[in-house]
LUMVEXVO-71970 format. One record per residue (C-alpha): residue in three letters; x, y, z. Coordinates in steps of 0.02 Angstrom, whole numbers, plus 50000, padded with zeros to 5 digits. Layout:
N
AlaXYZ
...
This chain:
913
Unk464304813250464
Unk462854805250542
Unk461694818050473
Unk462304816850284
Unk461984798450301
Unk460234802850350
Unk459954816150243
Unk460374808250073
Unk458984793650110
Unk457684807250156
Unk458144817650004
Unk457884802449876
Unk456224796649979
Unk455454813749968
Unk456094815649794
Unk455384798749741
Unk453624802549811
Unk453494819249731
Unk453824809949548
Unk452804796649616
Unk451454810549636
Unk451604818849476
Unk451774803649378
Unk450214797349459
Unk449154811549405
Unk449934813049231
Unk449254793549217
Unk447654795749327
Unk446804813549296
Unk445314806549334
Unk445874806449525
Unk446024825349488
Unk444074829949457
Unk443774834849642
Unk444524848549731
Unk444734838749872
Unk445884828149802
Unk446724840749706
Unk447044851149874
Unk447694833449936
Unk448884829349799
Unk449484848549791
Unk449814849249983
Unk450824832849971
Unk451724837049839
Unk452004855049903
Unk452514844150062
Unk453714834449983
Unk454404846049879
Unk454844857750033
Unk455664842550102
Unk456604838649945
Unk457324855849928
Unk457744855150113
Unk458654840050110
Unk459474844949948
Unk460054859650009
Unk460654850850167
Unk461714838450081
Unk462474850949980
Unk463024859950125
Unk463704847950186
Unk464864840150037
Unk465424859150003
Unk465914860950186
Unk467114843550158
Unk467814849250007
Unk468364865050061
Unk469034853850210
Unk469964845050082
Unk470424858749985
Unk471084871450128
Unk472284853550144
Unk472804852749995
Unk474214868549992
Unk474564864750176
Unk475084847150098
Unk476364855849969
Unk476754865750099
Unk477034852450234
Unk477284837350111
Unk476414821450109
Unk475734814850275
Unk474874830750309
Unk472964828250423
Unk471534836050413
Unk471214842150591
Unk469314834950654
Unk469154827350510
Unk467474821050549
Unk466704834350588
Unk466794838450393
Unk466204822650329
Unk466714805850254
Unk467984814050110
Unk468864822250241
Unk469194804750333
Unk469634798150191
Unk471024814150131
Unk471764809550288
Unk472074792050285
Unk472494793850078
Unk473764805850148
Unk474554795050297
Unk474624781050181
Unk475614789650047
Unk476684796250167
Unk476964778750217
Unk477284774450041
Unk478454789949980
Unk479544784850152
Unk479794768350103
Unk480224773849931
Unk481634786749993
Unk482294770750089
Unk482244761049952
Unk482974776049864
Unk484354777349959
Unk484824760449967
Unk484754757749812
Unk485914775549797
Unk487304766149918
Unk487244749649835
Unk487804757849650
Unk488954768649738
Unk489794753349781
Unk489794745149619
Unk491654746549559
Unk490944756849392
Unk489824767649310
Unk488054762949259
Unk487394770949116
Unk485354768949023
Unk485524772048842
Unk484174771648731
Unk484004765448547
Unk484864780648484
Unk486354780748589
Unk485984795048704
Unk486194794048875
Unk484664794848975
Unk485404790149159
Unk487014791649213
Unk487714787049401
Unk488604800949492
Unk490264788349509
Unk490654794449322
Unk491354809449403
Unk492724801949500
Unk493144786949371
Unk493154800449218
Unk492974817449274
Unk491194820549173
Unk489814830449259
Unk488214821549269
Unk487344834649183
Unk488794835749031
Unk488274819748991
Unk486514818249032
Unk485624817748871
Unk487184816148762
Unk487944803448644
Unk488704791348713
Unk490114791948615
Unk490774807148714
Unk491314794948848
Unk491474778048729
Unk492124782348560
Unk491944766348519
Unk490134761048566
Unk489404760648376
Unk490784748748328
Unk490414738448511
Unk488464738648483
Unk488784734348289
Unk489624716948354
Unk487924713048472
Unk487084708948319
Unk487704692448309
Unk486554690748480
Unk484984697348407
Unk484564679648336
Unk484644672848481
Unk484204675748676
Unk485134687648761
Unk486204681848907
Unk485434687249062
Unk487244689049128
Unk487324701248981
Unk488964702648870
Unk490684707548925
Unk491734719848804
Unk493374728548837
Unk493484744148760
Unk494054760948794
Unk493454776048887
Unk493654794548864
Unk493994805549029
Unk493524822149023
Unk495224829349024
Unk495634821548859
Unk496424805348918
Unk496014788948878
Unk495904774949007
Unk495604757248981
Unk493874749248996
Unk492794736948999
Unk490974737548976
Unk489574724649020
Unk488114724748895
Unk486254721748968
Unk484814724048870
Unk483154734948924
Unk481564726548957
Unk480884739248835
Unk482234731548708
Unk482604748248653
Unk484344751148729
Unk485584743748836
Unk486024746849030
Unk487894745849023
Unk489084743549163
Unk490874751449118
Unk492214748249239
Unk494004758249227
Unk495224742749209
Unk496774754849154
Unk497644750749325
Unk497394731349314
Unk497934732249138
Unk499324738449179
Unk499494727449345
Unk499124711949221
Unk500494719249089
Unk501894720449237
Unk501324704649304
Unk501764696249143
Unk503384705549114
Unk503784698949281
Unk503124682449221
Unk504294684349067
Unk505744692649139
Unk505744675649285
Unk505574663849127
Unk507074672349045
Unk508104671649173
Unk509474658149226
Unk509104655049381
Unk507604642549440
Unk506084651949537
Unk504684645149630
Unk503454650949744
Unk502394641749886
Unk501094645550009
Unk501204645850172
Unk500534630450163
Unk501914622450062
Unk500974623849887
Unk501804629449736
Unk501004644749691
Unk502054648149540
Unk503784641549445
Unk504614647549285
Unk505324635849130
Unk506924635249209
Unk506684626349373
Unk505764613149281
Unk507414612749162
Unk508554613449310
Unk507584599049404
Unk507384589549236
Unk505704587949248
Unk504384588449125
Unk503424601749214
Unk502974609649374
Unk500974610949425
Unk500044619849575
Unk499444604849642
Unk501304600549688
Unk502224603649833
Unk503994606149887
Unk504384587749939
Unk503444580549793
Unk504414590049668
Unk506004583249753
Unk505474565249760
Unk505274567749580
Unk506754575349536
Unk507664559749649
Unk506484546149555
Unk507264553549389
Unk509024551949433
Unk509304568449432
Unk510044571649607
Unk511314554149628
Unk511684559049806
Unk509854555849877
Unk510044539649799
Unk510794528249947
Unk509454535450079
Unk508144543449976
Unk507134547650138
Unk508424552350237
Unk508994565550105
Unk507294572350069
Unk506894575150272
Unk508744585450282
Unk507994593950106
Unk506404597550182
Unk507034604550354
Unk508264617650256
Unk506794622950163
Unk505694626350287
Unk507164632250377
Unk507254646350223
Unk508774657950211
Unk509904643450202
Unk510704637950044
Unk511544620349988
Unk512134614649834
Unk511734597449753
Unk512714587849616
Unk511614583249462
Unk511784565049369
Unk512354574249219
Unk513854583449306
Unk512944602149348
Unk512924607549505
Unk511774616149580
Unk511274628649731
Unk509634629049803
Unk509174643249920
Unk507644648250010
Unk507064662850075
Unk505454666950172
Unk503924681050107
Unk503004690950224
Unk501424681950193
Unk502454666450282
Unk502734657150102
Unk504384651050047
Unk505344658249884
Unk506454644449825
Unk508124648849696
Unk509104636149588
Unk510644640749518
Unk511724634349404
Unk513494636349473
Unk514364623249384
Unk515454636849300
Unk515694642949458
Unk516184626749533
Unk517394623249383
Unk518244642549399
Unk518144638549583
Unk519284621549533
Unk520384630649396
Unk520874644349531
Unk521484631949639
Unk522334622249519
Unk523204640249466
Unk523644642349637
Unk524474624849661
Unk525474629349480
Unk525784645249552
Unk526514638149693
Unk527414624249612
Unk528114637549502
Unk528624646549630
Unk529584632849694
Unk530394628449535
Unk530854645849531
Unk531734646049714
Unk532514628049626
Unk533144637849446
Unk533784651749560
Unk534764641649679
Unk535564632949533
Unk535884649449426
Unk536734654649602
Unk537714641249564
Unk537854640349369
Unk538414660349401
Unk539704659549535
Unk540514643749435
Unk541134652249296
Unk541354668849386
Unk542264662849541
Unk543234655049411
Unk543504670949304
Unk543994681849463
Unk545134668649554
Unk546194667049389
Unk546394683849364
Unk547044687849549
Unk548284672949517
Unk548564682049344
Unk548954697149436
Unk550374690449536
Unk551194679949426
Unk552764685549332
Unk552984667749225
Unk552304669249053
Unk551574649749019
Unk550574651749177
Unk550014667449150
Unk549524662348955
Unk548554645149049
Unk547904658049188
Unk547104668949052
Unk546354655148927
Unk545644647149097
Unk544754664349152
Unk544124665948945
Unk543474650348953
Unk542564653649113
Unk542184671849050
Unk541134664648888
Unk540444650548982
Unk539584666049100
Unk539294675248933
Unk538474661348849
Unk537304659549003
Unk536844675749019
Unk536514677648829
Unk535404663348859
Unk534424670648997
Unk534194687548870
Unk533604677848746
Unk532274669448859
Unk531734686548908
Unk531524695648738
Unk530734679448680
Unk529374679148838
Unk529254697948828
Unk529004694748609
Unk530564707248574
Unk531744695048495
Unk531624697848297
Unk532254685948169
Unk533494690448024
Unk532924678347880
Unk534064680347736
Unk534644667047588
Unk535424652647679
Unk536204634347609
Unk535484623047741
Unk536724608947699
Unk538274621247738
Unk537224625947884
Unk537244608547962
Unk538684602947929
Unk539694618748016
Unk538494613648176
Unk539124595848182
Unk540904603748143
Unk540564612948300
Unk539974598048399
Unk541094586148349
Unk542644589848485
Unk541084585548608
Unk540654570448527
Unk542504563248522
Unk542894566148713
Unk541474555548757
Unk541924542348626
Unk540114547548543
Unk539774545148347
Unk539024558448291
Unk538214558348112
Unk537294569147995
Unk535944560347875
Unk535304575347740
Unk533714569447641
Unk533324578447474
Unk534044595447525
Unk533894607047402
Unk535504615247360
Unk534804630447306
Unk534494645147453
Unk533214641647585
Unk532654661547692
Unk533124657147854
Unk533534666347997
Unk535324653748005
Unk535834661448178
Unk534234653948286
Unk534264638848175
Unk536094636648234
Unk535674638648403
Unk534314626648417
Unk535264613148317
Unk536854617148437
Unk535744615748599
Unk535024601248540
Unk536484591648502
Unk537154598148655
Unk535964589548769
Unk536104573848683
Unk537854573148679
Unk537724577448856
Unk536764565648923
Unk537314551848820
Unk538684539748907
Unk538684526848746
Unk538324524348585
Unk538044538848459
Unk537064554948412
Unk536414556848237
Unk535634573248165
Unk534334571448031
Unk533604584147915
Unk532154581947783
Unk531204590847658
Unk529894592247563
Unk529004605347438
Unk528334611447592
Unk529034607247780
Unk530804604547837
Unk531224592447966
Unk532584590448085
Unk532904576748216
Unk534084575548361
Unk534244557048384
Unk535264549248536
Unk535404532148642
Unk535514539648786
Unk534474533748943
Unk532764542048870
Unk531594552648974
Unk529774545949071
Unk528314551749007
Unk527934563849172
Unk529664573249168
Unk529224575248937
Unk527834585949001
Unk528964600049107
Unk530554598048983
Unk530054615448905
Unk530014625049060
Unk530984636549087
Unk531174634349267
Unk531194616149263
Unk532564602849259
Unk532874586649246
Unk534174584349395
Unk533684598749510
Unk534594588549676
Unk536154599649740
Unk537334583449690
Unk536744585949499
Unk537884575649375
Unk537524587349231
Unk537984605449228
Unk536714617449143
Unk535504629349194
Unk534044620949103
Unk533654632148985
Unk534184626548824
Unk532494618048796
Unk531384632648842
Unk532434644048723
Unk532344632048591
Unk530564627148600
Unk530284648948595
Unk531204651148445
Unk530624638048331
Unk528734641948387
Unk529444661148325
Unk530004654748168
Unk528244646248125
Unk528674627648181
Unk528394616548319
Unk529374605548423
Unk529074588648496
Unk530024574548590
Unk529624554248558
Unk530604544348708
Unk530604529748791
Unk531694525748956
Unk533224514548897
Unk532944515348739
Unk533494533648696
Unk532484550148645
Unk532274561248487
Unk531994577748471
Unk531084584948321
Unk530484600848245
Unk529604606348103
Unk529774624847982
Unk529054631747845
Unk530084629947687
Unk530324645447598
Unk531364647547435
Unk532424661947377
Unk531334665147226
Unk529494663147299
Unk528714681147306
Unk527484671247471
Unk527984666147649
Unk526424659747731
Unk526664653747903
Unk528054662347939
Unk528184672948093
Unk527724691848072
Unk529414695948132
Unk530034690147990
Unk529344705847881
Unk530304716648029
Unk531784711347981
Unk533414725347985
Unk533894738547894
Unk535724731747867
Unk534964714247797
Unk533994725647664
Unk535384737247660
Unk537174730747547
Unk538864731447663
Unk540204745347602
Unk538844760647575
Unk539464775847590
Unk538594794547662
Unk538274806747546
Unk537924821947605
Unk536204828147535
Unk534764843647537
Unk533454838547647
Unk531914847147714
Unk531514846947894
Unk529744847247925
Unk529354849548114
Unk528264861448213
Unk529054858748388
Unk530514872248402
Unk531574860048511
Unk531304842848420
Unk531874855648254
Unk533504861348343
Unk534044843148384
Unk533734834448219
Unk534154849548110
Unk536004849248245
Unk536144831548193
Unk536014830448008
Unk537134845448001
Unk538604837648099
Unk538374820347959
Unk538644836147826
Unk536884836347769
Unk536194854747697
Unk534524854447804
Unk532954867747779
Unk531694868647917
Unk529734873547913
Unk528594873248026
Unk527214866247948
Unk526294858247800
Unk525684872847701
Unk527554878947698
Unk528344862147649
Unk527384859747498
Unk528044878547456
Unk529964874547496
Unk529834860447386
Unk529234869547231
Unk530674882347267
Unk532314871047287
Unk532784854547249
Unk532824840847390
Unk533274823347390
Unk532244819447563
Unk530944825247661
Unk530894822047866
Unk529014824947891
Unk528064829248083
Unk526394821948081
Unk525454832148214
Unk525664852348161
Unk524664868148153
Unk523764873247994
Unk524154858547893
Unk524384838447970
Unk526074828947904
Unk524804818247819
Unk523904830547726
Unk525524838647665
Unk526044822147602
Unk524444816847512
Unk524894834847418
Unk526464830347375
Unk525874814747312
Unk524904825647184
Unk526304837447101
Unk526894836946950
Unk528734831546915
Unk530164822147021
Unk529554832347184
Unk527964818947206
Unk529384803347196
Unk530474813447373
Unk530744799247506
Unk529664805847617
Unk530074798947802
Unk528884802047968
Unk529514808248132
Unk528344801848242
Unk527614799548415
Unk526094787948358
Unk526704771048384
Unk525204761348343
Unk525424749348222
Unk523584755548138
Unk524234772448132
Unk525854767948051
Unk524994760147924
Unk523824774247895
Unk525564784647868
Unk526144772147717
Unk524504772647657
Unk524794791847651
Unk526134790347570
Unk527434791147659
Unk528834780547637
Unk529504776547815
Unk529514782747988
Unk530474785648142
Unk529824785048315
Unk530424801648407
Unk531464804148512
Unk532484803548352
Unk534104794948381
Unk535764800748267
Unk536184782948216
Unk534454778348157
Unk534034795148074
Unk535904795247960
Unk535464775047915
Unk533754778747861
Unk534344794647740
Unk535764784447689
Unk534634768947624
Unk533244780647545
Unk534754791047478
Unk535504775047397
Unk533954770647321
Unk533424785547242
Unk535054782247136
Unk534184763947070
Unk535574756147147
Unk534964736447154
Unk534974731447320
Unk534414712747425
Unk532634711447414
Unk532064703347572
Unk530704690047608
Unk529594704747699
Unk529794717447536
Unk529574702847431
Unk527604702347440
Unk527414721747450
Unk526784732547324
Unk526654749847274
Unk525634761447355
Unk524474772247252
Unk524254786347337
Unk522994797547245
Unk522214791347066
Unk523104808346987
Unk524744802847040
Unk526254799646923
Unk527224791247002
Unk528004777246902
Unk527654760846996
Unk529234749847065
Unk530034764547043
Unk530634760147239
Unk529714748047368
Unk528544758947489
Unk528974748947646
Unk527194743847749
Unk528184736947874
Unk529194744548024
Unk530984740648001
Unk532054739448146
Unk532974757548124
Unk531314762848049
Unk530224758948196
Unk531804765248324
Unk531414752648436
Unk530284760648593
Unk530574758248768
Unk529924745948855
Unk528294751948942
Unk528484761749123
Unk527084769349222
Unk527134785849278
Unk527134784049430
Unk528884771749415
Unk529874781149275
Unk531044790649321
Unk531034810349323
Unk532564814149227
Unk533524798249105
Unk535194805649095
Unk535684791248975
Unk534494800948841
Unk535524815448870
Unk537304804248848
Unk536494796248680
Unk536194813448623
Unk537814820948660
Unk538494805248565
Unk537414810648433
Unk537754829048433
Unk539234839748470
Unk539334843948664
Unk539664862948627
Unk537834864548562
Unk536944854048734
Unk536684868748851
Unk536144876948707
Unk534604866748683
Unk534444860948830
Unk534214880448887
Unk532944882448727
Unk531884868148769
Unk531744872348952
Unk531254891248899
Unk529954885948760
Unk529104874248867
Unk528984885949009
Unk528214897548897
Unk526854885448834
Unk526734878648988
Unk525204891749018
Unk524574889248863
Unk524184868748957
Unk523664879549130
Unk522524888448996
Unk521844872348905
Unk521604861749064
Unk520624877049155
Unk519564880848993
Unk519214861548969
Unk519864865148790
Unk520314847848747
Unk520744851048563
Unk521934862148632
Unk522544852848761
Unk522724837348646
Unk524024848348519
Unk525024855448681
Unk525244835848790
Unk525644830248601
Unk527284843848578
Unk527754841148763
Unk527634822748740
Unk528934820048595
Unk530014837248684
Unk530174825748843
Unk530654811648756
Unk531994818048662
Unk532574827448826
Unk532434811148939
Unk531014817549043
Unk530124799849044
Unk528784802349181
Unk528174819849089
Unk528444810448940
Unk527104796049009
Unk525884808149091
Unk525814818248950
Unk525494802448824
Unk524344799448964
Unk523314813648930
Unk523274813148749
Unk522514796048745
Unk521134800148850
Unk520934818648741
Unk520914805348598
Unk519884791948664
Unk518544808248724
Unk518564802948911
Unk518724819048960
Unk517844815949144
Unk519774805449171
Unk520744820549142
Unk520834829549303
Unk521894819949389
Unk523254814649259
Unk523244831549195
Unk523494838649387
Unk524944826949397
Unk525564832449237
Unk525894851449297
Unk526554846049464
Unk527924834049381
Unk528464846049250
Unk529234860049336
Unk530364847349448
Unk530964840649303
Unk531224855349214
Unk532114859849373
Unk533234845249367
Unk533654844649177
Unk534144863649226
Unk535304858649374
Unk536174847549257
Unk538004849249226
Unk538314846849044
Unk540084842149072
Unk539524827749148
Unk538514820949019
């Protein structure tokens, strides 16, 4: 080193003096003319040139020898990296030095950029995202590796690549950034939600943060998956809107006591205005107070808001708090796991006020009770009266020979007799009226006949009390009024009754009114009147007046009840105006409703059930006739066909639709006993057909035998066009009355036309039908053989197995020779079908099953087996109804009740029916 430093100097002295030299002889050749100056100047310049080319070379040796120091280095570097040293670096000169202190330094350098490097790596790996450079033609020149996890891309399968691949919608997001090219770009950069493509094909919520290049010729954009806070945001307000919909108040505080959150309703609830984070629990109660809103923190304000705070802090404690506009409500509080406090208001006024009503049905229940235990101890003794009475004069009657005593004994035990009757009759009526079975017979009546023969009645009453008893009529017409005359009788009668009865003085006047529309009656006495609290029990039925053992009246109290029932059935009402000492009147209002009006309105709908023998005129005779038995069921056939032969009717049988309409194109028939359910063609069906034929065939009285009851599918039978129906099991009585009135009027005989046929009209079956109209009323409503009035309703699991008083009404109906008969054919056919249901049940073939519990159903009934008969109606309704996941059990019960009682109906002695 030291000698390159020298040598350089020497080299441009030496060189300098030899062009110093040359130049100076070039300029001065004068100096040139003697040798000895020439040989002077040569040997200097000779000298100097020597040392020139000497130094020269010197130098050069030396520079090569550094830089092939320097560039031996140079592949040890690549192969070594950065940092590599050139050993004895001085001993090849200054460059070599220098190589290795470049090379240290840039070592140095390229450290502190992996650092940097890698810090900057493990900061964007923790930026919840993917960074992305794009330039100014939407390609993507950087892309951070996170894009793999967020959307499944490969670094490289985007690298390079539209952007669009991962954000279909970036033209249409960097289209709306023009309205920032005006002015300066945030340096926050701009905030877009968007969406994002994964690499699978699925699409994910994003958004995406906009920042412009420095270059201003692309955008660094941060996109961010939000799909999972979307969705956390979406249930957050369904929860939001799902607590605001609800009825109950909600609100949420801290652990420190701060509302955190409320919905609508606890503001409503509260009756405030609103409810606001800044509040806390005992603020929003001291409001609630200062508002009126909760009247029981109004004496001792503080008091009440200390015992309201301690129960909320309490939590899991509930109380509930009467409101100044009647609610009440219940606040309860329940502790989070984060140490806050979820509070719950409730409206449970409606609770409160069932709560209140189920007591107060209990208390009636109970006083009912007791009035009960009260009406039965006197009907004990209303009973036993009459009947002690009855029994001691006819053991007195038994043993006496004398012929006036006996005569007094006997009208003494008839009077007691009907006095036990009447009661009795009395306590039937209540029942079928409570139980809605009590049907009125309105036919043509003269009311003024009508009340007079009840104050006729009355009048022997009257006179042994010394009573004046009047009748005042006011514009009664004196044409016929429909009226069922028999319950108006009685109500009149049991009204008069009472007041006669409990009138000492004075007199009892009956009063009847009408109008165009209304007819009034009024009971009038001066008896001792009645108090305004015992008015509002008089219609009880299990209340009286007197109920003390020492009563001075006689009566089991239920004339009232009964009457109150039967006027309400007849379309009125009844009311009582009294004062105590100054008498009472009893009043009640009906519908008026003349002979010739075609209308009843407000009449009861019993009055459109009304009897056969009110339609039917007294002295008609049987005829015997052809009809045409319809009926799929081989046992139901036997005992129908049996008793229409025994009244002398000619009877053919089918089994079906198809073959009906066929019989009745072959022979002449003057009625037709249709089956609804059967095989290959429905009762219904087959009539609609009829309905359609040519001649006098489509006008047969066409009459259903039926076990649908429902008053829906009786209509749908009329509007068939059928004519009438019976409910099976068939009885003989029923079955001869309804041929006999359909016989009677296919012969136009005129007949009574009753208020319920007076607003009917003709059916019209099918638009190609001929049959004259009016030719006969097509009844819509059950009559009372018509409808064959069914049982009352017994479960299954209380009916009995075998009703032998089925079996004694059919022996009446039939001759007793035939019984075993068909008692032996039913048991055999329906323990030959019997695995045709095994068959059914096991193959869940309901259709099936619903056609085999449908025969055995109307079988049993005719036979008296009443709890088959249920369970199988059982089973059809829920084959009907298609709740076929019900039918195990009631179908399992079903085949374990039928073979006792086939057993039992076997085991019967005939004879003994």
């Amino acid at each position: 080193m030291t000698i390159t430093r020298l040598a350089v100097p020497a080299l441009a002295l030496s060189w300098s003096a030899l062009i110093a030299l040359i130049l100076y002889g070039w300029l001065h050749p004068q100096g040139l003319s003697s040798v000895h100056w020439l040989e002077s100047w040569y040997q200097l310049a000779l000298a100097l040139a020597i040392i020139a080319a000497l130094l020269t070379v010197l130098v050069i040796y030396l520079q090569r020898r550094s830089l092939r120091a320097i560039a031996n280095a140079m592949p040890e570097m690549v192969t070594y990296g950065i940092g590599y040293q050139i050993r004895n670096a001085r001993r090849y000169g200054e460059e070599a030095v220098l190589f290795n202190r470049l090379s240290k330094r840039l070592a140095s350098t390229l450290s502190g950029l992996n650092s940097e490097r890698h810090l900057l790596r493990e900061t964007l790996d923790c930026v919840d995202g993917v960074i992305l450079m794009v330039d100014g033609q939407g390609r993507i020149e950087l892309v951070t590796p996170y894009v793999e996890q967020m959307f499944g891309w490969q670094r490289k399968q985007l690298q390079n690549h539209a952007v669009s691949v991962l954000l279909p919608e970036y033209a249409e997001l960097t289209a709306s950034m023009a309205r920032h090219e005006d002015t300066a770009f945030p340096r926050s950069g701009i905030e877009q939600q968007t969406i994002a493509c994964c690499e699978d094909g699925q699409i994910s919520g994003a958004v995406v943060l906009f920042q412009r290049r420095e270059e201003n010729s692309g955008y660094v954009l941060l996109v961010r998956d939000v799909t999972c806070e979307l969705e956390t945001r979406r249930e957050a307000q369904l929860l939001r809107d799902a607590l605001d919909s609800s009825n109950e108040g909600v609100m949420l505080f801290d652990s420190g006591d701060q509302l955190i959150w409320a919905n609508r309703r606890a503001s409503e609830l509260l009756g405030l205005a609103s409810l606001s984070n800044e509040q806390n629990y005992s603020t929003i109660m001291t409001g609630a107070v200062s508002l009126g809103m909760l009247p029981e923190a109004s004496h001792d304000p503080e008091s009440w808001l200390a015992s309201a705070r301690d129960l909320h802090d309490q939590a899991e404690q509930y109380r509930d708090m009467q409101c100044g506009d009647g609610r009440w409500l219940r606040e309860k509080a329940m502790k989070t796991r984060h140490g806050g406090v979820l509070t719950l208001l409730t409206d449970i006024t409606a609770d409160r006020q069932t709560g209140e009503q189920l007591v107060a049905e209990r208390d009636q229940a109970t006083a009912s009770r007791d009035e009960k235990g009260r009406f039965l101890t006197v009907m004990s003794h209303e009973i036993r009266t009459p009947l002690n009475g009855m029994l001691g004069m006819l053991e007195l009657m038994s043993s006496e020979t004398d012929v006036d005593k006996r005569a007094h004994y006997t009208h003494t035990a008839l009077e007691a007799g009907n006095n036990l009757n009447e009661l009795i009759n009395n306590l039937l009526d209540l029942a079928r009226l409570d139980a809605g079975r009590l049907r009125l017979r309105p036919k043509p009546c003269l009311l003024p006949d009508l009340l007079t023969s009840v104050v006729d009645l009355m009048q022997p009453l009257a006179n042994r009390k010394g009573l004046q008893l009047q009748i005042e009529q006011d514009s009664l017409p004196d044409t016929p009024l429909i009226l069922d005359s028999g319950r108006l009788r009685q109500v009149l009668l049991n009204l008069l009754g009472n007041a006669i009865k409990f009138t000492d003085q004075g007199e009892v006047r009956l009063v009847c009114r009408a109008d165009d529309k209304r007819l009034r009656f009024e009971v009038i006495d001066t008896g001792p009147g009645i108090s305004e609290a015992c008015q509002q029990a008089l219609f009880q039925a299990f209340s009286m007046l007197d109920e003390n053992y020492s009563r001075n009246q006689s009566g089991a109290g239920l004339g009232l009840a009964i009457s109150q029932r039967l006027v309400e059935r007849m379309g009125g009402e009844i009311r009582i105006n009294s004062v105590p000492g100054q008498g009472s009147c009893f009043w009640f209002r009906l519908v008026r409703v003349d002979q010739n009006e075609t209308t009843a309105p407000d009449l009861s709908d019993d009055v459109a059930e009304q009897t056969a023998q009110d339609r039917e005129p007294a002295g008609l005779e049987q005829q015997a006739c052809q009809v045409l038995l319809v009926e799929d069921n081989d046992t139901n056939r036997q005992v129908v066909e049996q008793m229409l032969l025994r009244a002398g009717h000619q009877v053919d049988t089918v089994n079906n639709g198809a073959d009906a309409i066929s019989a009745l194109q072959l022979a002449d028939y003057q009625v037709v006993l249709m089956d609804i359910s059967m095989p290959v063609m429905d009762g219904m069906e087959a009539t609609r057909r009829i309905r359609q034929l040519n001649g006098a065939v489509a006008h047969l009285p066409i009459i259903a035998l039926t076990a649908h009851s429902q008053m829906e599918e009786r209509q749908a039978f009329m509007e068939a066009g059928m004519d009438d129906y019976l409910h099976k099991p068939v009885h003989s009585e029923a079955l001869l009355a309804m041929i006999s009135r359909w016989q009677y009027q296919q012969h136009d005989k005129p007949m009574v036309e009753s208020v319920a046929s007076a607003n009917l009209q003709p059916v019209e079956h099918m638009p190609i039908n001929t049959r004259p109209v009016n030719t006969r009323p097509v009844n819509t409503q059950p009559t009372e053989q018509g409808s064959n009035t069914e049982p009352l309703a017994v479960s299954a699991q209380t009916a009995p197995l075998l009703d032998e008083t089925v079996l004694q009404r059919m022996a009446q109906d039939l001759d007793k020779s035939v019984m075993p008969r068909l008692i032996h054919s039913f048991i055999s056919t329906t323990r030959e079908r019997q695995q045709f249901l095994i068959e059914a049940i096991t193959g869940q073939d309901h259709e099936q099953l619903q056609r085999e519990v449908h025969n055995l159903k109307s079988s049993a009934a005719t036979y008296g087996l009443v709890r088959v008969q249920q369970l199988a109606a059982e089973v059809e309704q829920l084959c009907k109804q298609g709740q076929y996941n019900a039918l195990p059990e009631p179908a399992r019960q079903l085949m374990s009740e039928l073979e006792p009682a086939l057993s039992e109906l076997e085991a019967l002695d005939c004879n003994q029916i």
